[in-house]
C-alpha positions in Angstrom: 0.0 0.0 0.0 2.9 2.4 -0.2 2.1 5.4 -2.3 4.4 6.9 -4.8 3.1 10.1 -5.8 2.2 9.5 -9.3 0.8 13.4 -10.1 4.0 15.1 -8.3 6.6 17.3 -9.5 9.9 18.2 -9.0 10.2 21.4 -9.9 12.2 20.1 -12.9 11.3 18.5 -16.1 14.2 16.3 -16.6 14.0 14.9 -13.0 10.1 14.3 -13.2 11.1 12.0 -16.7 13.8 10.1 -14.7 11.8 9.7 -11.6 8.6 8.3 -13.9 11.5 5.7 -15.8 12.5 4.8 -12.2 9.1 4.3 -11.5 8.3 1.9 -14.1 11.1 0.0 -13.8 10.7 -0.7 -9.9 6.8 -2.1 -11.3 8.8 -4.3 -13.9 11.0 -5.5 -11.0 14.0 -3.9 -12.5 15.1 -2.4 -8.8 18.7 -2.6 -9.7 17.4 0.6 -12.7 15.3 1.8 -10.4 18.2 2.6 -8.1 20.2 3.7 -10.7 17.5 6.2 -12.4 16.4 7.4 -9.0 19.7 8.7 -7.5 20.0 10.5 -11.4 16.6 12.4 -10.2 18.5 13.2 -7.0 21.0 14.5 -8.5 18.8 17.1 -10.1 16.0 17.7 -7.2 18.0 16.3 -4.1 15.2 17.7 -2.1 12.2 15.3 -3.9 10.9 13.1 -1.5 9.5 10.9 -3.9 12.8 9.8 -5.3 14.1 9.5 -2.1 11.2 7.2 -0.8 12.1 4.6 -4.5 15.6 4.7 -3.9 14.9 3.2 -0.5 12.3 0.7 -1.7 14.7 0.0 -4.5 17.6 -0.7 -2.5 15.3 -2.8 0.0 14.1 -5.2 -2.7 17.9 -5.5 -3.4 18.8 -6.4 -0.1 20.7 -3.3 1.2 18.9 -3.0 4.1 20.6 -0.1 6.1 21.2 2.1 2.8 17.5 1.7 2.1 16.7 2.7 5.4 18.9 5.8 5.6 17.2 6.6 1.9 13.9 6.0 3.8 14.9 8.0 6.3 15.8 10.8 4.3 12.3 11.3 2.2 10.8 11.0 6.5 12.6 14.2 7.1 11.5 15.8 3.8 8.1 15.4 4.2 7.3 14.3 7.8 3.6 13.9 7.7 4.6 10.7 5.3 1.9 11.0 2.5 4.4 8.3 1.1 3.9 5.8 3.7 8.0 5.0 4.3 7.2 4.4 7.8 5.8 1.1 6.9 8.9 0.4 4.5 11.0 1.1 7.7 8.8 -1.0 9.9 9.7 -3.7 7.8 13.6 -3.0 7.8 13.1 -2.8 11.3 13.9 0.8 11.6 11.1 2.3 13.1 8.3 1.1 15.9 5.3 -0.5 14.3 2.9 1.5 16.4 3.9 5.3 14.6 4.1 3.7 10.7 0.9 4.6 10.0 0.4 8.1 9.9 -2.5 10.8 9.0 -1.0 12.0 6.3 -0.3 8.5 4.7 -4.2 7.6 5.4 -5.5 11.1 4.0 -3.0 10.5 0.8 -4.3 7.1 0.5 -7.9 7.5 0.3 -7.7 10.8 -1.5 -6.8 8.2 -4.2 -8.6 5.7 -3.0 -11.8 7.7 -3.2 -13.3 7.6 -7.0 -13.0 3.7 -6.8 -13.8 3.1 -3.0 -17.0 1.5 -3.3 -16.7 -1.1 -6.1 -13.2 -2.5 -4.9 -14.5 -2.8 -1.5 -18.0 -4.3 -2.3 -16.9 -6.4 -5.5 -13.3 -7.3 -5.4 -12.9 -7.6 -1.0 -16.2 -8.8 -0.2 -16.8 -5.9 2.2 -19.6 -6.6 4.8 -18.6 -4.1 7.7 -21.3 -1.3 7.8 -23.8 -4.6 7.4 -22.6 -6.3 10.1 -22.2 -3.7 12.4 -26.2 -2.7 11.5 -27.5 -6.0 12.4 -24.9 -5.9 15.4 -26.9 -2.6 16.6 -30.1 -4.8 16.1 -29.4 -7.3 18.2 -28.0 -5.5 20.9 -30.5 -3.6 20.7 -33.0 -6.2 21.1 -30.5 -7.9 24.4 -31.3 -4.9 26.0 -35.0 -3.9 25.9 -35.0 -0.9 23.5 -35.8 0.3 20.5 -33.5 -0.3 17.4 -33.6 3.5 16.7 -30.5 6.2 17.5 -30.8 9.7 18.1 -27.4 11.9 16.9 -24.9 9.4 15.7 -21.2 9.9 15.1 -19.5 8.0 11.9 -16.2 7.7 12.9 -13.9 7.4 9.8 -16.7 8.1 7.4 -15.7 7.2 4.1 -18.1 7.8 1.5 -20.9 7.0 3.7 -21.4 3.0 3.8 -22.1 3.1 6.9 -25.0 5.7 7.3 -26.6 4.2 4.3 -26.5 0.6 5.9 -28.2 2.7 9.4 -30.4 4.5 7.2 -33.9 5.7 8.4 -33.0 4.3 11.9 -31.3 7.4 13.0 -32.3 10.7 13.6 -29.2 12.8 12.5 -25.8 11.5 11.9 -22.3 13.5 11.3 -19.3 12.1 10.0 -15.8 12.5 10.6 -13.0 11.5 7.9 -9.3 12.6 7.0 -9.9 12.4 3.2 -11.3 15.3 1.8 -12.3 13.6 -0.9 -13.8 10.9 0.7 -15.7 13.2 2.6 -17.0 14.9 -0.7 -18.6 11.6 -1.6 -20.1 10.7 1.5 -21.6 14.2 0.9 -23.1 12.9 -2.0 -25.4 10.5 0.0 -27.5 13.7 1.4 -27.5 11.4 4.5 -25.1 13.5 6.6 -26.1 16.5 8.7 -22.1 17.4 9.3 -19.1 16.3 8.0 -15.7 17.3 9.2 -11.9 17.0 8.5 -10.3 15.8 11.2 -8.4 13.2 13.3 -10.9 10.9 15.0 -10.1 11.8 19.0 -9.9 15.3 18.0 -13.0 15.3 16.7 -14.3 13.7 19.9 -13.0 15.5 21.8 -14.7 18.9 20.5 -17.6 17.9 21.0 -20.1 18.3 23.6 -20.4 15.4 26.6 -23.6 13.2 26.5 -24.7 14.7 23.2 -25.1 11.5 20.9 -27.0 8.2 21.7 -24.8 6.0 19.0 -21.0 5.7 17.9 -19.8 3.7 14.8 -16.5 2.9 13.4 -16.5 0.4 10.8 -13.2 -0.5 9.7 -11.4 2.4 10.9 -9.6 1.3 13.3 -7.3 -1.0 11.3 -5.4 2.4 10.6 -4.5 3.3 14.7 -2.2 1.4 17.2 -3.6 3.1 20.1 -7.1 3.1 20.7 -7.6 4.3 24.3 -8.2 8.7 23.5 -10.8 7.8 20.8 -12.6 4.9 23.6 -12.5 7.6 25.8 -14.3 10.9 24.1 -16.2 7.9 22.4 -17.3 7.0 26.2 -17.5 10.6 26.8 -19.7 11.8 24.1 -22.7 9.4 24.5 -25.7 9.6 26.6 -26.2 7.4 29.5 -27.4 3.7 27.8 -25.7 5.0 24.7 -23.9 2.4 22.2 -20.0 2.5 21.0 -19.8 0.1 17.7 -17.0 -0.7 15.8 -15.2 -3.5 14.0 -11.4 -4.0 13.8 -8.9 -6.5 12.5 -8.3 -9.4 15.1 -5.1 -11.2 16.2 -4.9 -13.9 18.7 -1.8 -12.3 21.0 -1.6 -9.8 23.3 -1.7 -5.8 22.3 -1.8 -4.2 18.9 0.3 -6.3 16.0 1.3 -4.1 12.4 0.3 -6.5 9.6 1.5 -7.5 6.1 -1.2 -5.9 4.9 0.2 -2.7 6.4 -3.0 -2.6 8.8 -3.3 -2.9 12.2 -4.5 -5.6 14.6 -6.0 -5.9 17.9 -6.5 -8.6 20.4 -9.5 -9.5 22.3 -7.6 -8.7 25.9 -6.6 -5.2 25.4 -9.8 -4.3 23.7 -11.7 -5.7 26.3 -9.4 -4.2 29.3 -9.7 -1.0 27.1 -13.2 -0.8 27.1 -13.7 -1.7 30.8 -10.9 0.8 32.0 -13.2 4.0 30.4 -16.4 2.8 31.8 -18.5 0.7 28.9 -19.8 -2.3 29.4 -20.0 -5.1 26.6 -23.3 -6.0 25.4 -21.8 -7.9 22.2 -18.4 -9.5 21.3 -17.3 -11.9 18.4 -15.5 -13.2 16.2 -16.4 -11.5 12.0 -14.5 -10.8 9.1 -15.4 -7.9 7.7 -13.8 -8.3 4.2 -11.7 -10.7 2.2 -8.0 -10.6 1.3 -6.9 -13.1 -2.0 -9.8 -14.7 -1.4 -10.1 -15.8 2.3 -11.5 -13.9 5.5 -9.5 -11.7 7.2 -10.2 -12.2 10.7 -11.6 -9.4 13.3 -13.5 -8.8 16.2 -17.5 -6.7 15.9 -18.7 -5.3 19.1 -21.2 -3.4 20.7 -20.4 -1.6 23.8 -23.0 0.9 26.0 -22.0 3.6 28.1 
């Protein structure tokens, strides 16, 4: 999933040819050109990020394992908030901590491309379920404990374009969404579903808002992107109503803690989520086992639940 800023420039014509040639070669496997072709593009724009980010990957594949990581390091420093997504290259050159590879600027770059195609490769080439399985979730918690499967102001967490207030659809009264993307955001927009949406980091977005204002909190399939879970749990456990309900699904592991994937996402085991959860006041009303989505083919595993304030 690392990104290499296909649309970018340089600043200079005959870099931005180089770096494109580098570019192709690495996606023909040729890393040994790649290398070669991207330290040409450094020689004309040593300050392009991009070219520092394929040197590093090209020198990786090639087995040069501390000058790709010093290459890596060098495109960090350029661009800090890591639109590229190196952290996850130096994650798995062991040069960085698992739990800061994943950064806001990789996941707004990411699904700012992500965005036109979202829907179809989720639905028809992963088999994505979550929003539906975190509906019928609500459903049957709702029917464990006595009330009505209906939900004043809701919260989206990590909106997208909106799968998951169309799956809730007519069984809310208002519902605002929170995403990084701003162009995600522009097609959840699109839905005519959402009474707010808003830029922003998850627990910031919490956290501005008022306490005890919303009966319902989703996250479907957003939490795959954060290590640490414990500020958003806590303005989520903050925000609701007395009796309201926190859902959310995330990718399982069976250990201890918060694991970094090969598939560059992030998983979470059953203990921590559950000492998590405990720890800011919720109690569980529904925990399990579901894979929200498929990957080559077979389930990835994860964990659905439905936790009340």
């Amino acid at each position: 999933m690392a990104l290499t800023a296909t649309l970018r420039s340089s600043g200079d014509l005959i870099a931005d040819r180089r770096y494109e040639y580098a570019r192709a070669a690495f996606d023909e496997k040729d890393f040994e050109a790649a290398a070669d072709l991207a330290r040409q593009v450094l020689e004309l724009a040593p300050r392009f990020a991009p070219a520092h980010a394929l040197l590093g990957r090209s020198l990786a594949e090639q087995g040069a394992r501390d000058e790709a990581a010093d290459a890596l390091r060098q495109a960090l420093k350029l661009e800090p908030q890591d639109a590229l997504g190196v952290g996850l290259d130096l994650v798995k050159l062991g040069a960085m901590a698992s739990d800061h590879a994943v950064t806001d600027g990789y996941v707004r770059a990411l699904f700012d491309d992500y965005a036109p195609r979202f829907d179809k490769h989720l639905t028809e080439t992963l088999a994505y379920r979550g929003p539906v399985l975190v509906a019928d979730a609500l459903r049957r918690a709702c029917a464990t404990k006595g009330r009505a499967d209906r939900f004043g102001l809701t919260l989206d967490l990590g909106c997208g374009t909106g799968l998951m207030a169309r799956a809730l659809e007519k069984r809310m009264e208002s519902v605002e969404g929170v995403d990084l993307s701003p162009k995600m955001l522009e097609q959840a927009r699109k839905t005519g579903l959402y009474a707010g949406l808003h830029e922003n980091e998850l627990a910031a977005f919490l956290a501005g808002r008022e306490s005890a204002e919303a009966d319902l909190v989703v996250a479907a399939d957003v939490f795959v992107y954060m290590a640490s879970l414990d500020a958003v749990f806590r303005e989520a456990h903050r925000v609701l109503k007395p009796g309201g309900l926190f859902a959310f699904t995330v990718q399982a592991h069976r250990g201890e803690g918060v694991i970094l994937g090969a598939d560059s996402r992030y998983a979470h085991g059953e203990g921590m989520l559950s000492r998590l959860a405990a720890g800011v006041g919720f109690k569980t009303v529904l925990f399990e086992e579901a894979s929200t989505r498929e990957d080559r083919g077979n389930p990835v595993p994860g964990f659905l639940a439905v936790l009340q304030r």
